[in-house]
LOPALO-65189 format. One record per residue: residue number from 1; x, y, z of N, C-alpha, C, CB in turn. Coordinates in steps of 0.2 Angstrom, whole numbers, plus 5000, padded with zeros to 4 digits. Glycine has a CB too. Example, Ala and Ser with C-alpha at 12.3 -4.5 7.8 and 13.67 -1.06 7.14 Angstrom:
BEGIN
1,5066,4972,5039,5062,4978,5039,5066,4984,5039,5057,4978,5045
2,5064,4989,5035,5068,4995,5036,5064,5000,5039,5070,4997,5029
% end
This chain:
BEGIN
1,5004,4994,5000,5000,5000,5000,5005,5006,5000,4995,5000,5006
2,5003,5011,4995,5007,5017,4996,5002,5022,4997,5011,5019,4992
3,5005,5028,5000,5003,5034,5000,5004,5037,4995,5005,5037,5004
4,4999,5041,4992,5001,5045,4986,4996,5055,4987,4996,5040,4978
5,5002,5055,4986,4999,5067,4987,4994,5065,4983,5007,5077,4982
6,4987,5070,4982,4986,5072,4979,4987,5078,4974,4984,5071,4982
7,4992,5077,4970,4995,5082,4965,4996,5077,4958,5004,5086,4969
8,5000,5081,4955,4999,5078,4945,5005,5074,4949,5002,5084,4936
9,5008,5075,4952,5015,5070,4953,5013,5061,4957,5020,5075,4961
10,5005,5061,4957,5003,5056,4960,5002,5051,4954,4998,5058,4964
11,5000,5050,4948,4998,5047,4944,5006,5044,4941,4993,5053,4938
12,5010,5047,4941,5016,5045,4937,5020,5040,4942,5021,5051,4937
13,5018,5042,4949,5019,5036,4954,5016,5029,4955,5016,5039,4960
14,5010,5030,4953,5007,5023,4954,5009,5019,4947,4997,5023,4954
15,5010,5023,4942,5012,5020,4937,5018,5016,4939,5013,5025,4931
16,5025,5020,4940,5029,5017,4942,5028,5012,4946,5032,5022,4943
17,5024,5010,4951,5024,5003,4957,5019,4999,4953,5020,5006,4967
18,5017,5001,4947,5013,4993,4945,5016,4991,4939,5004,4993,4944
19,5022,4997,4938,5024,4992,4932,5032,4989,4937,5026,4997,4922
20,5035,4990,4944,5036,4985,4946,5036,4981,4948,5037,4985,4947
21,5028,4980,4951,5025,4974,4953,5024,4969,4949,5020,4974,4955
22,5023,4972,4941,5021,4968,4937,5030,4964,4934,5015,4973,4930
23,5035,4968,4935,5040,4965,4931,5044,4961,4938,5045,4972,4925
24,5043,4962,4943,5045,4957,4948,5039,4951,4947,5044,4961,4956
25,5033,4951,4946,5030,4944,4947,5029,4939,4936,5020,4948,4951
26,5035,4944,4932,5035,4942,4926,5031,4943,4921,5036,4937,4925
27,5027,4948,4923,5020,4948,4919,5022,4957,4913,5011,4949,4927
28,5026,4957,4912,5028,4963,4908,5021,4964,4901,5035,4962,4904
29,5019,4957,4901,5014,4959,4894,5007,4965,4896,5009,4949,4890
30,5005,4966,4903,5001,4969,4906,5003,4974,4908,4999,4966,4909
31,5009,4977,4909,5010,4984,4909,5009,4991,4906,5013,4983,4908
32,5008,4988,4900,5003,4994,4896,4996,4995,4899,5001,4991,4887
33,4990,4990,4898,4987,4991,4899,4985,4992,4907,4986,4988,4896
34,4989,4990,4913,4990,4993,4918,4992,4999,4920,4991,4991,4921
35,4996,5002,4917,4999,5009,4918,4992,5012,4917,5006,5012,4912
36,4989,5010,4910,4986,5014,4906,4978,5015,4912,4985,5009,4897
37,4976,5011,4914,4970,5012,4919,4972,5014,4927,4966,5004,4919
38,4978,5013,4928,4979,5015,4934,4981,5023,4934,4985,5012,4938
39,4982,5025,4929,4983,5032,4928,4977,5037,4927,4987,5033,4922
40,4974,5033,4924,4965,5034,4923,4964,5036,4929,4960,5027,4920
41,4963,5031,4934,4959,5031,4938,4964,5032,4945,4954,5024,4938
42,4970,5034,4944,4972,5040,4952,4971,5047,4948,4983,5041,4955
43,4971,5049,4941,4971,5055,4940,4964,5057,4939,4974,5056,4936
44,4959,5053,4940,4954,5054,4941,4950,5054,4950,4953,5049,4935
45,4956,5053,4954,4957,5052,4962,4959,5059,4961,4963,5046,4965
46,4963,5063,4961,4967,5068,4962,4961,5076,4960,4975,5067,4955
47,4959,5075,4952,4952,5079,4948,4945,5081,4954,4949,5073,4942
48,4943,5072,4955,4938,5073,4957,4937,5070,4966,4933,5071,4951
49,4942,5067,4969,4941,5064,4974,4944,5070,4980,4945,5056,4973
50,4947,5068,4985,4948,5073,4992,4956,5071,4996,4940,5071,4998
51,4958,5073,4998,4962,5071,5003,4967,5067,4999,4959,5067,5010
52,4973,5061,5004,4977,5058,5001,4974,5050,4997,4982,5058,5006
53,4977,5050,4994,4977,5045,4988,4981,5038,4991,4981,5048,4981
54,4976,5033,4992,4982,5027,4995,4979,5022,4989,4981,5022,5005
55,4984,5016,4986,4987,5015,4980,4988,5007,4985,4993,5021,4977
56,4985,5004,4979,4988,4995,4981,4987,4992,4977,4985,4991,4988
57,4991,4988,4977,4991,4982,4970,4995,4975,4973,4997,4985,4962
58,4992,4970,4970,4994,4963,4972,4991,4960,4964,4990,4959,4980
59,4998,4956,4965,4996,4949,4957,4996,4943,4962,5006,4948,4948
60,4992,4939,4958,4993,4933,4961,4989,4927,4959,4992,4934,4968
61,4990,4923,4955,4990,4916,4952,4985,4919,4947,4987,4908,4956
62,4987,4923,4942,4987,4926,4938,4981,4932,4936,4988,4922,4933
63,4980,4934,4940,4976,4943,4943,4980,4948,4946,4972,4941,4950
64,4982,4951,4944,4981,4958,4946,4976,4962,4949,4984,4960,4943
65,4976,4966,4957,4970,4969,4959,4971,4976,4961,4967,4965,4964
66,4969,4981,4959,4971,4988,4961,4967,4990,4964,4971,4993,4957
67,4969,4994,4970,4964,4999,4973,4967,5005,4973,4962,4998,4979
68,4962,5010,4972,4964,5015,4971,4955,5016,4977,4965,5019,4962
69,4960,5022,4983,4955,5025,4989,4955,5033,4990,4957,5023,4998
70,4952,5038,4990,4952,5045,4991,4946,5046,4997,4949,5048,4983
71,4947,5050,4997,4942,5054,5007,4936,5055,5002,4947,5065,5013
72,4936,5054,4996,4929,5056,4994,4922,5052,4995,4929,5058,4989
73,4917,5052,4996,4912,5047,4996,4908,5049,4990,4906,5047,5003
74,4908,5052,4985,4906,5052,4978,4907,5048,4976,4907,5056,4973
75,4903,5042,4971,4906,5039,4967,4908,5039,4962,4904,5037,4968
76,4911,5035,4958,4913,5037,4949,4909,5037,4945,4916,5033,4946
77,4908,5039,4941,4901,5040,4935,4904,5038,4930,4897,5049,4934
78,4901,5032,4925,4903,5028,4918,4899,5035,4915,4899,5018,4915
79,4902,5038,4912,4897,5043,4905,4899,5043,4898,4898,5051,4906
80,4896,5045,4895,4896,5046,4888,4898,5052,4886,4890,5045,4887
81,4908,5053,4885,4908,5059,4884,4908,5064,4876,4913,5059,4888
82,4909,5070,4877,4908,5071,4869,4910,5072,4865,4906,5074,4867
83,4910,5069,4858,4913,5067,4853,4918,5072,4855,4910,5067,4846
84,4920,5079,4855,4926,5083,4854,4931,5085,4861,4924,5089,4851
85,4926,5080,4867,4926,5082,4874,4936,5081,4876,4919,5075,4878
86,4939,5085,4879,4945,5082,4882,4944,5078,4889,4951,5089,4882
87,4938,5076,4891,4937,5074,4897,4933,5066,4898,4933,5079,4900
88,4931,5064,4902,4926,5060,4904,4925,5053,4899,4920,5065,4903
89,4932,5050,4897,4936,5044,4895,4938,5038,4899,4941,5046,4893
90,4939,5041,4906,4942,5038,4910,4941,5031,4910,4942,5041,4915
91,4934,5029,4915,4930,5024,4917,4929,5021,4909,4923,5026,4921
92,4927,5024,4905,4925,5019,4897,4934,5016,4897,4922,5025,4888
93,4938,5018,4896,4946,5015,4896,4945,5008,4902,4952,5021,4899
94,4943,5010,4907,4942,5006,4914,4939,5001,4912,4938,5009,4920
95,4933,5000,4909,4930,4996,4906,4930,4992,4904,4928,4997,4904
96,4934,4995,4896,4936,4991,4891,4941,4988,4892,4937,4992,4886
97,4945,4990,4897,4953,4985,4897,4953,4981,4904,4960,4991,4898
98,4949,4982,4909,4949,4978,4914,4944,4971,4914,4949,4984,4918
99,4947,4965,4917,4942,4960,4917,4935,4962,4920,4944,4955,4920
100,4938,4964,4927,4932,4968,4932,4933,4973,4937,4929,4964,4936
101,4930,4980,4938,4929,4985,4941,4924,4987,4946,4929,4988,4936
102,4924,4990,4949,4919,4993,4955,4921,4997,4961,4917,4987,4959
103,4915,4999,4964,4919,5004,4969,4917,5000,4976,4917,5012,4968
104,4918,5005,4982,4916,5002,4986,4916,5008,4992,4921,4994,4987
105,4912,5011,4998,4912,5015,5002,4915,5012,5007,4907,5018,5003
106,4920,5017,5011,4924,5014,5017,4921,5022,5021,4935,5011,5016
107,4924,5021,5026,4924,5026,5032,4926,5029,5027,4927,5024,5040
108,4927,5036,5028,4930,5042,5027,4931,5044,5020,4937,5043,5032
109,4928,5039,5014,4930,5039,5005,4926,5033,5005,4939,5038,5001
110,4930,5032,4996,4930,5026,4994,4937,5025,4991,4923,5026,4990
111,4933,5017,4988,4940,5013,4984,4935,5010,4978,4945,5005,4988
112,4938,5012,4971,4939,5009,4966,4945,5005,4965,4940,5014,4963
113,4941,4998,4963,4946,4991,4962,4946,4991,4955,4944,4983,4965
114,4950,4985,4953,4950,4983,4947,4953,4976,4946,4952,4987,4945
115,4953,4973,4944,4956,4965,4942,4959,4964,4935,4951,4959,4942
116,4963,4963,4932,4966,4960,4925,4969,4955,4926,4970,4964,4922
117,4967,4951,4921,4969,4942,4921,4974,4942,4913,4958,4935,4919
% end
């Protein structure tokens, strides 16, 4: 589990700890697409969520699982964004690339998981 600021410097961070997790457990072929959604969804922690950002990942008999927690209790919204929109991509990326997603309220926020097989 890490701590992550809530600043732009936070997204570059998580990237960096899941593509070591992934090249310590031999899994390099998922690195793209895990950077690609974990960046989504801290910078999408940072935008619309509150307070600090904790960050966790585990692989294990061939799953990888992300959480991403913020002090916010809003949830995430799947939208439809607009054809010329520079926004509101995030979760449709989440979607299509991840086996499975969800969120979950805890005391004081929530967590956004994810799984990739």
């Amino acid at each position: 589990m890490v701590r992550l600021e809530s600043s732009a410097r936070a997204p570059r961070r998580a990237r960096r700890e899941i593509s070591e997790l992934l090249a310590r457990a031999g899994r390099t072929d998922l690195v793209d697409a895990a950077e690609l959604i974990v960046d989504e969804l801290v910078t999408d922690a940072v935008l619309h969520g509150s307070g600090p950002i904790t960050f966790s990942a585990t692989y294990t008999a061939g799953t990888l699982r992300v959480g991403i927690e913020d002090c916010s209790a809003r949830p995430p919204v799947l939208r439809q964004p607009q054809d010329y929109g520079e926004s509101g991509r995030g979760l449709l990326l989440v979607e299509g690339v991840a086996a499975s997603w969800g969120n979950e309220l805890r005391p004081g926020g929530k967590v956004i998981w994810l799984e990739l097989h």
